[in-house]
C-alpha positions, 0 to 999 in steps of 0.5 A: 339707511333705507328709503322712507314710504310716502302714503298720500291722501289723495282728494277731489276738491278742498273739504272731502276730509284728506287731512282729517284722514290723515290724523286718523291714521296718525292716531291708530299708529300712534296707538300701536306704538309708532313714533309720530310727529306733525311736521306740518298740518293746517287745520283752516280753522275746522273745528273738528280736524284741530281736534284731531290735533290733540294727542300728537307731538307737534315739531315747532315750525320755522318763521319767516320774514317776507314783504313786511309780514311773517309766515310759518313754514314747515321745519325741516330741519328740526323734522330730520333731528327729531327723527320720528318714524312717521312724520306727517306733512300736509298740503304736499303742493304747497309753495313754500315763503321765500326763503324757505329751505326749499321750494316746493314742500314736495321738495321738503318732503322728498328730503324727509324720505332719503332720510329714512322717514315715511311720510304721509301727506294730502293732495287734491287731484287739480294739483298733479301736473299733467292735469293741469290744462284739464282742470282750467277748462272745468273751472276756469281758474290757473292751478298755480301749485302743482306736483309732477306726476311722477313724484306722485306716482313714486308714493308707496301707498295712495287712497282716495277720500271720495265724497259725492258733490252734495254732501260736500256742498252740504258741508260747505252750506254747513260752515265745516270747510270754509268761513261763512262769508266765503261759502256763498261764494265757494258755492256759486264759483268753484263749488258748483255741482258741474266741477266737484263732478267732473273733479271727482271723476278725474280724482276716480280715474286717476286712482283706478288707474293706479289699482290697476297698476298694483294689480298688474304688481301683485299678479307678477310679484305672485305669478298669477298673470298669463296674459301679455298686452303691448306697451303703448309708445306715444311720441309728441312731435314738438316743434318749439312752440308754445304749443308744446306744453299743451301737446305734453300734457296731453300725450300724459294724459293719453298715456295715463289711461294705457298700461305700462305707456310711455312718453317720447318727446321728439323735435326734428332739427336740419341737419345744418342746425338752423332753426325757428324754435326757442332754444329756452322753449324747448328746455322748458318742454324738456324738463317738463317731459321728464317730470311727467316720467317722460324722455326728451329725443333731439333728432336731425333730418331735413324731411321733417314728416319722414324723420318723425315717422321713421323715430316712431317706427324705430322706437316701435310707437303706437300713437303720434302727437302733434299739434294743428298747424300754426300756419296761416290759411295762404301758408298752405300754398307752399304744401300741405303741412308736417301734420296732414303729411304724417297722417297720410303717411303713417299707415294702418299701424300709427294713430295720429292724434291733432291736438287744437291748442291757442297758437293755431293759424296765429302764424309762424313768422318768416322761414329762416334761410337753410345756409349753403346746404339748400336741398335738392328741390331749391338747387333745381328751382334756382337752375330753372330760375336762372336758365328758364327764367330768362328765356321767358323773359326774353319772350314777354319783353320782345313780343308783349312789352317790346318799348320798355327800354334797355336800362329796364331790360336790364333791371328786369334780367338782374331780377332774375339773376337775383332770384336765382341766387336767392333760390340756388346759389352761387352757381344759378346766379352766376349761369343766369348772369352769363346766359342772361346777358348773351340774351340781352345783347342778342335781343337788346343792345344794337346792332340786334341779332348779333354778339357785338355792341356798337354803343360804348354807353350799351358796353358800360350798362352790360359790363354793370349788369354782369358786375352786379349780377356777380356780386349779388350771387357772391354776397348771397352765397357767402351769407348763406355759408356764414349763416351755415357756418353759424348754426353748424357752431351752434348745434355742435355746442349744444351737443358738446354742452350734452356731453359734459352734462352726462358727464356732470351727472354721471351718467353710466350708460353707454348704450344711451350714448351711443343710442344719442349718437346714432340719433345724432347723426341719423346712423344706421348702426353705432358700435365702440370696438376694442382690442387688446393690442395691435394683433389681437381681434376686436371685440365689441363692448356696447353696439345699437343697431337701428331698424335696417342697420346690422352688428359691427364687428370691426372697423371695416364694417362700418363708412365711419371709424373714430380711433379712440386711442390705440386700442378702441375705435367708434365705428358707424354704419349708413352714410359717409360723414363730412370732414367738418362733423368728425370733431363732434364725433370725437367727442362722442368717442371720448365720453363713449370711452369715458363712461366704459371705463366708468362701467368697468370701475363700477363693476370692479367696485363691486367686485370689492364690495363681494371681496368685502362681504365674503370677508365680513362672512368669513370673520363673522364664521371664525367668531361663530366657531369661535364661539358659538361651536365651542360653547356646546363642545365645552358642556359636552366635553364637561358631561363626559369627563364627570361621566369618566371620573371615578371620584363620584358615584353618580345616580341613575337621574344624574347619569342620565341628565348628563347624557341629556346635556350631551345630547342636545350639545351634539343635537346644537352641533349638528344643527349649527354645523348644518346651517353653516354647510348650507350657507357654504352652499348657498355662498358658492351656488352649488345647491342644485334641488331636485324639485318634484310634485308633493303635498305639504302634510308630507313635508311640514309635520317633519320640519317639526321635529326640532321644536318643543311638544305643543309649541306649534299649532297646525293649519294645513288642509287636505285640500290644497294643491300639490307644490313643485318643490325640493322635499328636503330643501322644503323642510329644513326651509320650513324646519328654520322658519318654526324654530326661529319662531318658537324662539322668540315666541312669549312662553305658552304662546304656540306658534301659528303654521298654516297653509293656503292656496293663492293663485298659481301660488301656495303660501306657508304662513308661520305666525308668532306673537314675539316682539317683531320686527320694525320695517327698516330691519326686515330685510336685514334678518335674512342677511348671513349672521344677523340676529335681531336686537340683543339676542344672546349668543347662545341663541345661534349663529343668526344663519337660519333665515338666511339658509331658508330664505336661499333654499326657498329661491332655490327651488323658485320661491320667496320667503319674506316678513310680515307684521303679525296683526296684534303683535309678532311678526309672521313668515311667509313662505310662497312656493309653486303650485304642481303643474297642470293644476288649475289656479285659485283664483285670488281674493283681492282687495276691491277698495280704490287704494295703492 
């Protein structure tokens, strides 16, 4: 069962007539024919859309009980069971009563699809998510109903109901939208000329882009563009603030304007795992990246600026998102800022874009310590603390403030012991503690300038002050190794909780992974290795490779190798990891051999699944020659016994009626026996064609043969392009085409053959007026033996379309089915045009519909 299409009325504002469009359209399928129900359809109390009610089956709603009041809400249920083939549902941001069956009623909608039945339902432009923000800003009121973009955009077909602001004031003042005590107050607030303005240019720029989008599809489904342009890449640098919603949405936006952009969300975390960022934040921002069409990328690195611009440029990016700095004005006294830094250092071929948003220079709270990976720069403050440090404070105590006394002196150089652990560690602090007590018994302690100390009371603060220093540099490093140990804990848990994630969800790609991996561990290159046994080759089953890494080919290649059993083994490529990281990487390992051996299965099921067709076709052809080859035999075998048989003297008429019905046996044997050929062709790919320059009204007129006089009607003009194409191929294509046509064509109805130019294209058209062919089986048609509905056995082996449909790809064409406006189905054959001929330039439609 096919996937049903959802067509959406899209609108500026409440009142431009989306549901009243709707039920129009409704009412013109239900006058063709089609199943129609009205899963759910608020009218609001407008007269003439309730009207528009009349006519159309209606599905009971559901109630619901809720805080003492009841509600109704769509049935989905009753929807599914009824099974109508349109099902119309409207307001799809709506948020339905607790307790409903979903959420949201885009939920119930998307389950009426995986059903099978198209839907068509209403939306206003200021409910799509990544508009969110911008309309608050035009009308000063919160959407709090909204849809993600991508569901929207997943629509098969959107059409915009425009209206200008003065007529749909008009039709407020007039008490068509809402009730006459509300319209002075729609008119004043929300209603005013400046927002349904500004809202109908979103709802304009938001379709157009949309057209360009099918645009882009029609000119690549019919080869008419030559023109290539680069894919835009904006990635949203997030830090975990709050900010980082407003940061999405933009970057949505950004992209919705380009052609084919995509979204990458990136948040850079040190490589100890320690962090300032709200884990629930950064989940909130993930889920909102994916529900515009976006990714979410987890990096590590301790250069915060660098690591995010060597992600852009590794993922080939075109624009930076980042948000203005949260920190205060005296912040900046430690450097310039991640945003300033990446600005600078981006060069000519990265735009970076700051974004303002409400939580800038509000602060960003205390910089949580990094544990016992400290960073070159905070070791060489700490030496310098706690060597230079006390040389200085020798000087100012014995030249500037010499009185201040012993006990002093001490907490002075305790201070700078302090700080040095603070700064560097274990090993500054505990240097400053030594070296700062030779000073303090060089300079301070009697007898001075010399190394011995007279006063046992000077021996006892001397021995306290190296015992405190020690023990304030010891507690500091051990904190700073817990604290470590901690976030090292933490962030292997959140990998680990990934991994099960992936596997949870099924996730099947192994290049993903291993790309996952590489980020992870800021690798080089990342390849799974695998060989036969001990003495056989490695070979590689998946491998990615970064901007300066090179292919691994074996275990040798790489600083890092993970055995994974006896025959497999993940090897890594760029820097040589610490013992302690080596349990996530066995994790990675193992989901890496997981999900190959998932691939392999997957590929072995449908390997089956071939098995399984190639069987069904071979049942399907002995029932074929069971049957279908052996109905002609009998008649001919019939004829030519009467014609041998000496007990009847037969007359001229009889002789020669007879002698027919041999003929157009052997004509259906010849036939059936060459469809089956070509399929046996088609099945084991050995068609080769041998495609050559040639017009159609040398082809077409002797695909005609097979048909009955004056059952076709031609339309191929002499001015058309010459087709690049197999001339046989081409005529027992067009030859299984008209015959299928006349078929099923009411008596006297001749069947309609005409030919156009398109672009690069030319197109056959063969037109019938027969029953046709609803959408969910016109696919099925082309399938080997499939005759629709009750088609009698003698009516062939259901092979014609499928031979022509092959040939047609074979010589680099498409054959596909249409619906034939007034009934019927129509053909269309689309084939090459001849090189070196100029293109026909397409008439496309100009409305603003997708």
């Amino acid at each position: 069962m096919g996937r049903g299409n959802l067509r959406i009325y899209l609108g500026a504002a409440p009142g431009v007539g989306k549901t009243y469009a709707m039920l129009s359209e409704a009412h013109r399928r239900v006058e063709r024919g089609t199943d129609v129900v009205v899963g759910f359809v608020e009218h609001h109390g407008r007269p003439r859309t309730e009207v528009m009610l009349h006519g159309l089956e209606e599905v009971p709603r559901r109630e619901i009980a809720y805080r003492d009041a009841v509600f109704t809400e769509m049935d989905v249920d009753a929807v599914l069971a009824r099974r109508p083939a349109v099902a119309l549902v409207d307001e799809l941001a709506h948020t339905n009563v607790p307790g409903s069956r979903n959420t949201k009623r885009w939920q119930d909608v998307e389950e009426l699809l995986q059903a099978g039945i198209d839907v068509v339902s209403t939306l206003n432009i200021q409910h799509l998510e990544s508009l969110g923000d911008v309309v608050e800003s035009i009308t000063g009121v919160r959407q709090q109903e909204t849809v993600p973009d991508e569901v929207v955009r997943r629509a098969g077909q959107i059409e915009l109901v425009d209206m200008s602001p003065q007529a749909l004031r008009r039709r407020m003042a007039h008490g068509n939208i809402y009730k006459p005590d509300k319209v002075d107050a729609a008119l004043s607030n929300y209603f005013r000329p400046g927002n349904l303005t500004a809202l109908r240019e979103l709802a304009l720029l938001w379709t157009a882009d949309r057209v360009d989008e099918y645009l882009r599809q029609y000119r690549s489904d019919h080869d008419v563009s030559t023109i290539w342009q680069a894919r835009e890449r904006i990635v949203v640098g997030l830090t975990g603030g709050p900010e980082g919603r407003t940061l999405i949405r933009r970057a949505a936006r950004m992209a919705a304007k380009g052609s084919g952009s995509e979204i990458l969300a990136v948040y850079i975390a040190r490589s100890d795992g320690l962090t300032a960022a709200s884990p629930k934040e950064l989940a909130v921002q993930r889920t909102l990246v994916e529900d515009l069409g976006g990714t979410f990328h987890h990096v590590i690195g301790d250069d915060v600026p660098a690591s995010l611009l060597e992600f852009a440029r590794g993922v080939n990016a075109t624009q930076i998102v980042l948000g203005s700095s949260r920190r205060k004005n005296w912040q900046y006294i430690f450097g310039p800022g991640v945003g300033q830094t990446v600005a600078r250092d981006s060069g000519p071929d990265l735009d970076v874009h700051i974004v303002t948003h409400e939580e800038v220079a509000k602060g960003r709270g205390l910089p949580v310590a990094r544990g016992a990976r400290l960073g070159k720069g905070r070791i060489a403050a700490g030496w310098l603390f706690g060597l230079v440090g006390p040389v200085l404070l020798t000087l100012l105590l014995t030249h500037v403030l010499p009185d201040l006394g012993l006990a002093n002196d001490m907490l002075l150089f305790l201070c700078m012991t302090v700080a040095a652990a603070l700064l560097g560690g274990l090993l500054p602090a505990l240097a400053s503690a030594a070296f700062g007590s030779l000073l303090l018994n060089w300079f301070f302690t009697k007898p001075l300038h010399e190394l011995t100390i007279t006063d046992p009371k000077n021996i006892v603060a001397m021995a306290i002050f190296i015992f405190v220093a020690v023990s304030v540099a010891s507690v500091v490093d051990l904190a700073a190794r817990r604290t470590h140990q901690a976030a090292r804990l933490r962030a292997e848990s959140e990998i680990l909780s990934f991994l099960a994630g992936s596997v949870l969800r099924g996730d099947n790609s192994l290049e993903a992974l291993l790309e996952r991996l590489r980020e992870t561990f800021s690798m080089d290159s990342v390849a799974l290795l695998e060989r036969a046994s001990d003495v056989d080759p490695w070979t590689c089953a998946a491998s990615v490779v970064g901007n300066s890494g090179k292919p691994l080919l074996r275990p040798e290649d790489g600083d890092v190798d993970m055995p994974v059993g006896d025959t497999m083994a993940l090897v890594l490529a760029g820097r040589v990891l610490p013992a302690e990281d080596r349990r996530v990487l066995a994790a990675f390992a193992a989901q890496a051999a997981l999900v190959l051996d998932r691939q392999r299965l997957v590929g072995e099921a449908e390997r089956a699944r071939r098995l399984d067709e190639g069987n069904r076709i071979r049942t399907a052809l002995l029932a074929a020659v069971s049957h279908d080859l052996r109905t002609p035999l009998a008649a001919i075998k019939a004829a030519v016994t009467s014609l041998r048989s000496d007990d009847v003297a037969w007359s001229d008429e009889d002789e020669a009626e007879l002698l027919a019905g041999i003929e157009d046996g052997a004509d259906r044997l010849d036939h059936l026996v060459g469809n089956l050929l070509d399929m046996s062709r088609l099945q084991t790919g050995t068609v080769t064609p041998l495609i050559r320059e040639i017009d159609l009204d040398e082809v077409v007129p002797m695909a005609l043969g097979g048909v009955p006089e004056g059952s076709v009607t031609l339309d191929i003009p002499e001015t058309l392009p010459m087709v690049a194409v197999d001339p046989g191929l081409l005529e027992r294509s067009v030859a299984n085409i008209v015959e299928n046509a006349v078929k099923y064509s009411p008596p006297g109805t001749p069947v309609h053959v005409a030919a156009s130019a398109l672009g690069d294209r030319v197109e056959v058209r063969v037109a019938d007026r027969g029953p046709g062919v609803p959408d969910s089986a016109k696919d099925r048609i082309f399938e080997p033996f499939q005759r629709y509905g009750d088609a009698p056995r003698g009516a062939g082996v259901g092979l014609g379309l499928a031979v022509a449909r092959g040939f047609a790809e074979a010589m680099g064409g498409t054959l596909a089915a249409e619906d034939t406006p007034g009934g019927g189905m129509t053909m269309v054959l689309t084939l090459r045009m001849a090189a070196g001929r100029p293109p026909v330039r397409a008439d496309l439609p100009a409305q603003a519909t997708t």
